[in-house]
C-alpha positions in Angstrom: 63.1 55.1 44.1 65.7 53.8 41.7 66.6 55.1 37.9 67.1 51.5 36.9 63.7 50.5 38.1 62.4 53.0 36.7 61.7 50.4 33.4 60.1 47.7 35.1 57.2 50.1 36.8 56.8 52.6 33.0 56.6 49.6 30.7 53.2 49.0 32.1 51.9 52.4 31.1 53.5 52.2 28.1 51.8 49.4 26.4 49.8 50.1 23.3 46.3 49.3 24.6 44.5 51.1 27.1 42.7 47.8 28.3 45.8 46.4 29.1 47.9 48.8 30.7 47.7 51.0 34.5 49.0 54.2 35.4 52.0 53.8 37.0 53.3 56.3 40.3 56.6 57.1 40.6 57.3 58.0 44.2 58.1 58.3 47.3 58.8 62.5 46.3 61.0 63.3 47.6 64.0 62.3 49.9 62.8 59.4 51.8 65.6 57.0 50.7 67.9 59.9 52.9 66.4 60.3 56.2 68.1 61.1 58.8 69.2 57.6 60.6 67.4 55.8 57.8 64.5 56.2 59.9 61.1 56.1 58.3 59.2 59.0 57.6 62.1 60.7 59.5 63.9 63.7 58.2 66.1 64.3 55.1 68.8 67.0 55.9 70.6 67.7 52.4 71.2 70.7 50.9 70.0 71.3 47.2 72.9 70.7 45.4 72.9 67.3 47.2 68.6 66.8 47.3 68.8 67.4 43.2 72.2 65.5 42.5 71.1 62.1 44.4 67.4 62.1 45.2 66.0 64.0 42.1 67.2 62.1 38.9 64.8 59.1 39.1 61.7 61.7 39.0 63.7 63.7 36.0 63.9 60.1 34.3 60.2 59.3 35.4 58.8 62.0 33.7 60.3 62.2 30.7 59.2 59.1 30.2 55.4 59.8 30.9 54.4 58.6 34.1 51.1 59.7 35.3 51.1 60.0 39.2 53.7 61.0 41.7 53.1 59.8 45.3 54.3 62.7 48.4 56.6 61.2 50.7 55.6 61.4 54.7 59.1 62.1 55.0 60.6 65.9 55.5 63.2 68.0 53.6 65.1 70.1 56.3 62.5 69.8 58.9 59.4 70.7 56.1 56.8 67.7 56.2 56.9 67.0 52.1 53.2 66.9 52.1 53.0 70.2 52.9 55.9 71.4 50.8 55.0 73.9 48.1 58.3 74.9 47.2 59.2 70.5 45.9 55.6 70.0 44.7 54.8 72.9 43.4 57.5 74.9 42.5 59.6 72.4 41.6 58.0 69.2 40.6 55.0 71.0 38.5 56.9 74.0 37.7 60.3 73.9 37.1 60.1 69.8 35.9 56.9 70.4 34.2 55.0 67.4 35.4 51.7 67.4 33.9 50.3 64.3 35.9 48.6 64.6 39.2 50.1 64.2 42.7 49.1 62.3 45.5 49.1 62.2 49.3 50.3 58.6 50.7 47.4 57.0 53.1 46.8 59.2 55.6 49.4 61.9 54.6 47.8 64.9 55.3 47.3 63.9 59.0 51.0 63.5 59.0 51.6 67.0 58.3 50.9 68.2 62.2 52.4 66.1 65.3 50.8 64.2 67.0 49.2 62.7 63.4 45.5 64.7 62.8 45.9 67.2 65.7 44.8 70.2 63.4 42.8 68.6 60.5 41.6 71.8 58.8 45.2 73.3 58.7 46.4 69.8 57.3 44.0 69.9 54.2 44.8 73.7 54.1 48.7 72.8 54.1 47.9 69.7 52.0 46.5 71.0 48.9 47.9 74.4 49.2 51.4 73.0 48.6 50.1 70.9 45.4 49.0 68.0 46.3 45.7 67.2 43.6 44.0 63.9 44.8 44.0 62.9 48.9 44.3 59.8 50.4 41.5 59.4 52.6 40.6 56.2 53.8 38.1 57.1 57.2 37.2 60.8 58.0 36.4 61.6 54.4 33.2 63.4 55.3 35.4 65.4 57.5 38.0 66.0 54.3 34.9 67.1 52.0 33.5 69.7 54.5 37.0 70.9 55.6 38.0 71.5 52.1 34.9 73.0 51.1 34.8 75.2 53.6 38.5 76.7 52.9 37.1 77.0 49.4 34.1 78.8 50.3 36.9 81.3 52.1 39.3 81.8 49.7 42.2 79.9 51.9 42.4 77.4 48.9 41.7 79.1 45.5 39.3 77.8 42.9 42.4 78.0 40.5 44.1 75.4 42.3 41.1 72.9 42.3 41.0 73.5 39.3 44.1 72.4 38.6 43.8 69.9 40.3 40.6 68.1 38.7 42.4 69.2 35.4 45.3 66.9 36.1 42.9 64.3 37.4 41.0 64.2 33.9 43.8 64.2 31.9 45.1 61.1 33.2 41.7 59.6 33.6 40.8 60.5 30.1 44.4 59.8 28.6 43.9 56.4 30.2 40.8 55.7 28.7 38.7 55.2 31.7 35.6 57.3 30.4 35.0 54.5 27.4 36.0 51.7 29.4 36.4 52.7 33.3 35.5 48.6 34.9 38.7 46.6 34.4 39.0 43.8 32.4 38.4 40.6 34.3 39.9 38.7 31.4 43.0 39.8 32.7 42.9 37.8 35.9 44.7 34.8 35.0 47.7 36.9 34.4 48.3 37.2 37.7 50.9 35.3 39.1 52.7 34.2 35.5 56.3 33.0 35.6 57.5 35.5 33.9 55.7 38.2 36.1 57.2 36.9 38.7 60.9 36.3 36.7 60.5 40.1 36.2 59.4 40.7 40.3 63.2 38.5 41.2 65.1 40.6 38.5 63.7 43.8 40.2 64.7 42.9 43.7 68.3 41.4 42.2 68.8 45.0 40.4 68.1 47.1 43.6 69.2 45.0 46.5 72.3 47.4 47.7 75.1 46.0 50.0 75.9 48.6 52.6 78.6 47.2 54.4 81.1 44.2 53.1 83.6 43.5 56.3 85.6 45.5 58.9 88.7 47.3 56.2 88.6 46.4 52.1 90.9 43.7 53.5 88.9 41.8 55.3 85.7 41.4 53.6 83.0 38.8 54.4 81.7 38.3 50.9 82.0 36.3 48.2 81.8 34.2 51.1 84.9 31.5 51.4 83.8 28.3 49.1 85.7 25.9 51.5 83.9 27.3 54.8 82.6 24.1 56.6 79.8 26.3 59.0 78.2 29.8 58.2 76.2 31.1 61.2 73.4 33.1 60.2 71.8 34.5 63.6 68.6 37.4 64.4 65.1 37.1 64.6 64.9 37.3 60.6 67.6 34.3 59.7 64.6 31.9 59.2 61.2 33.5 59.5 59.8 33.5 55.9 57.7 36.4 56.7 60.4 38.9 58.0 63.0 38.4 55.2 59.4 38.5 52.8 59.0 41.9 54.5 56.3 44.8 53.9 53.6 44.4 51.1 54.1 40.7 51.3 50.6 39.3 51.7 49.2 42.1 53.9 50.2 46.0 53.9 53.3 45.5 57.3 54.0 41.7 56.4 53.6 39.2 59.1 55.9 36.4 60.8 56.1 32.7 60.3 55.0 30.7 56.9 52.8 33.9 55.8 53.2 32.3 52.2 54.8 29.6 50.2 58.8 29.9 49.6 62.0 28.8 51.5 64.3 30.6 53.8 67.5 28.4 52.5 67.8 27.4 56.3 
């Protein structure tokens, strides 16, 4: 997550209606954008002067501004899976940066906690909530996730103080939303979708966080601004002009798709 995005996602909890606004998530918490390899859901190996100085500031900025949720990474902080991380979530996030929303798992982030994914449900719920996490993403098994849960309640594994917290934190940004007095949305809403400036905003986010990692062999010999008298640019890989691929994930469907998924150009 980026500081300077940070606007674009807060304005819309910050409007002065509740009818009109959502609550907006800052995540993913924390260290994803550092895995080792840049390899999803990989691991982050930092040390805490480095995970605070470069992966913590967006969530400092986040919530002094208010937001409401923070999502858990599936990500790991020196070889800890972040979902079950009480020392970040906990300690750090609720504790020491006094967060007073409510944190939640990514889809299927508790199962992510053991390897291979849901080998040891019970211990994941366990691990899950334990280390802070207040609301679960459970899209399938959630009679399993009910019974599981209840069970380590009924034992004293999880403690009724931190469901309680947990349901507090729920309410609070539930209630502060507004949802008891008017919890349908608006459908009056739904031509919004879509607007020109919506989507002006959408191309001024992606302008504002595209980050150019490499630019030529030596500060010498850099590829870009590309040469304006270049007669042929070759443009090569199985993205250079499949709409889909350069659309990438959460473009249509949750993983994307190939070919003319949706209207737009490839410049090629």
């Amino acid at each position: 997550m980026s500081c300077s995005l940070n606007a674009f996602y807060l304005m819309y909890q910050l409007m002065d209606s509740n009818r009109n606004k959502v609550a907006a998530c800052a995540k993913h918490f924390v260290g994803d954008g550092g895995t080792h390899n840049g390899i999803n859901e990989n691991n982050t190996i930092i040390d805490e002067h480095g995970l605070l100085g470069i992966h913590m500031p967006p969530y400092y900025d986040s919530i002094i501004k208010g937001v409401a949720t923070v999502m858990v990474s599936y990500s790991s902080v020196n070889g800890e899976k972040m979902h079950a991380n009480h020392d970040l979530v906990t300690g750090y996030l609720k504790s020491k940066l006094h967060f007073r929303g409510f944190v939640i798992s990514d889809w299927l982030g508790i199962d992510r906690i053991t390897s291979p994914a849901g080998a040891n449900y019970t211990y994941s719920v366990q691990a899950g909530v334990n280390a802070g996490i207040d609301m679960v993403m459970v899209p399938f098994n959630y009679t399993e996730f009910i019974e599981d849960a209840t069970s380590l309640v009924n034992k004293r594994i999880i403690s009724m103080s931190r469901i309680d917290d947990a349901v507090s934190r729920i309410l609070r940004v539930k209630f502060t939303m507004g949802l008891f007095e008017n919890p349908l949305a608006d459908l009056s809403f739904a031509d919004q979708l879509g607007k020109k400036e919506h989507r002006e905003l959408a191309r001024e986010a992606v302008r504002k966080s595209l980050v150019l990692l490499k630019n030529g062999n030596t500060p010498n010999q850099q590829f870009l601004p590309l040469p304006k008298k270049a007669s042929k640019i070759l443009v090569a890989g199985s993205h250079a002009s499949n709409l889909g691929y350069q659309c990438g994930g959460w473009s249509i469907q949750w993983m994307g798709g190939s070919g003319d998924i949706t209207a737009g150009t490839t410049i090629l």
